[in-house]
C-alpha positions as CSV (number, residue, x, y, z in Angstrom):
1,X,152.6,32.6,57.3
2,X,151.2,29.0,57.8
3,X,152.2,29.2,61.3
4,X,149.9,32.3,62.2
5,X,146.9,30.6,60.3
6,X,146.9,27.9,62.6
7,X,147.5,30.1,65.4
8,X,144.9,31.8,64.5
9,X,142.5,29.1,63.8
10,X,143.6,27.2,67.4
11,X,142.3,31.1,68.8
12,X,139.3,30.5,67.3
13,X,138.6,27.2,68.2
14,X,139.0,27.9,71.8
15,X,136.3,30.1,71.5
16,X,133.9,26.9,71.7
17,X,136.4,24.2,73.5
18,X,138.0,26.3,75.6
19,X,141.5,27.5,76.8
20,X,144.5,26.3,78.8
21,X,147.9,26.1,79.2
22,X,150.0,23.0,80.6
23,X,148.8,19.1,79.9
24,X,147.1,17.2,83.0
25,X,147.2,13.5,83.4
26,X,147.0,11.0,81.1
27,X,143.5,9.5,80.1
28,X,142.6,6.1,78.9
29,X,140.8,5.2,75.7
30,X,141.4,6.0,72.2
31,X,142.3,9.6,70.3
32,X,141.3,8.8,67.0
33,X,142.8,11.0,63.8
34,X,141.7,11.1,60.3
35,X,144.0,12.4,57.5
36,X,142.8,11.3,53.7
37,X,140.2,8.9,52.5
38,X,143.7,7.7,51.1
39,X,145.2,6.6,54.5
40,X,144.4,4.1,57.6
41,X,142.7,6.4,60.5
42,X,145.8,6.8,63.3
43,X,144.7,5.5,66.6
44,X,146.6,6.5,69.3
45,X,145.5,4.4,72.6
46,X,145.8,5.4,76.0
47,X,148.4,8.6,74.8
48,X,150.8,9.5,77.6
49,X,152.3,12.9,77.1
50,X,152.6,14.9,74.0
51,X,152.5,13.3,70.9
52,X,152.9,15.1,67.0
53,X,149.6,14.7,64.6
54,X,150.5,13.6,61.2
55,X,151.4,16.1,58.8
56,X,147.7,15.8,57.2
57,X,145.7,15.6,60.1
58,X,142.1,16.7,59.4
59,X,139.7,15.4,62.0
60,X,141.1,14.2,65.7
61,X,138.3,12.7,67.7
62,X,138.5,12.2,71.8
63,X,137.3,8.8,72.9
64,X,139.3,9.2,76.2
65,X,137.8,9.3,79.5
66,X,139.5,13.2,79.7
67,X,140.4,16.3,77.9
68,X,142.7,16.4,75.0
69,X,144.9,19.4,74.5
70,X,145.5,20.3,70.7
71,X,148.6,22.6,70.1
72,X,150.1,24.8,67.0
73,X,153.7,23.6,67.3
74,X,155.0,20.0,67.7
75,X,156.2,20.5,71.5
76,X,152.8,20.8,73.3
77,X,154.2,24.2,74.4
78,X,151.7,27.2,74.4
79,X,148.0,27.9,74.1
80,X,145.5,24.6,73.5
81,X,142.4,24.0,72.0
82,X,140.6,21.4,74.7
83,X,138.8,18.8,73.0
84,X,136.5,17.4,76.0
85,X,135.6,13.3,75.8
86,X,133.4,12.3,73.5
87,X,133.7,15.3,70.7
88,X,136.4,15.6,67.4
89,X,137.4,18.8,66.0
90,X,138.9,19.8,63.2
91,X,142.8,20.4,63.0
92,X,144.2,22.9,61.3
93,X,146.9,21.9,58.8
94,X,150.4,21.7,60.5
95,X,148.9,21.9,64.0
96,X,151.7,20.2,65.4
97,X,150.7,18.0,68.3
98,X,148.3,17.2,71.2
99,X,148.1,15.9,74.6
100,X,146.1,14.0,76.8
């Protein structure tokens, strides 16, 4: 059940980021995720291939010089949300992972 609400809310995100399929190259700067007020922001710099959002990801923002790829399962496999440089969006509980 969890699964299809985050399919279904990575659907409906596309709407206004966009769709694709399969990760492009890697891009340089920072993808920055917030989880709780409770915990440190994760900063991932300069990401290289797919990596898995923490469990209570809330908020990933794109400070990369290109597109990140947000996907609903923890292989980068499937459907993505594109989050273009310079805008956040936010994740859907058990997302799973993004690329960049």
């Amino acid at each position: 059940m969890r699964t299809r609400a985050v399919l279904v809310a990575l659907v409906a995100a596309s709407a206004v980021f966009g769709l694709t399929g399969s990760a492009q190259a890697a891009a340089s700067g920072d993808v920055v995720v917030f989880s709780t007020e409770l915990q440190p922001l994760d900063v991932y710099r300069d990401p290289v291939g797919c990596r898995q959002l923490p469990v209570a990801a809330h908020v990933l923002n794109n400070q990369t010089d290109g597109p990140v790829r947000i996907y609903g399962n923890p292989f980068c496999l499937g459907p993505s949300v594109v989050v273009q440089p310079g805008y956040g969006v936010h994740v859907p509980g058990g997302a799973g992972s993004f690329s960049a």
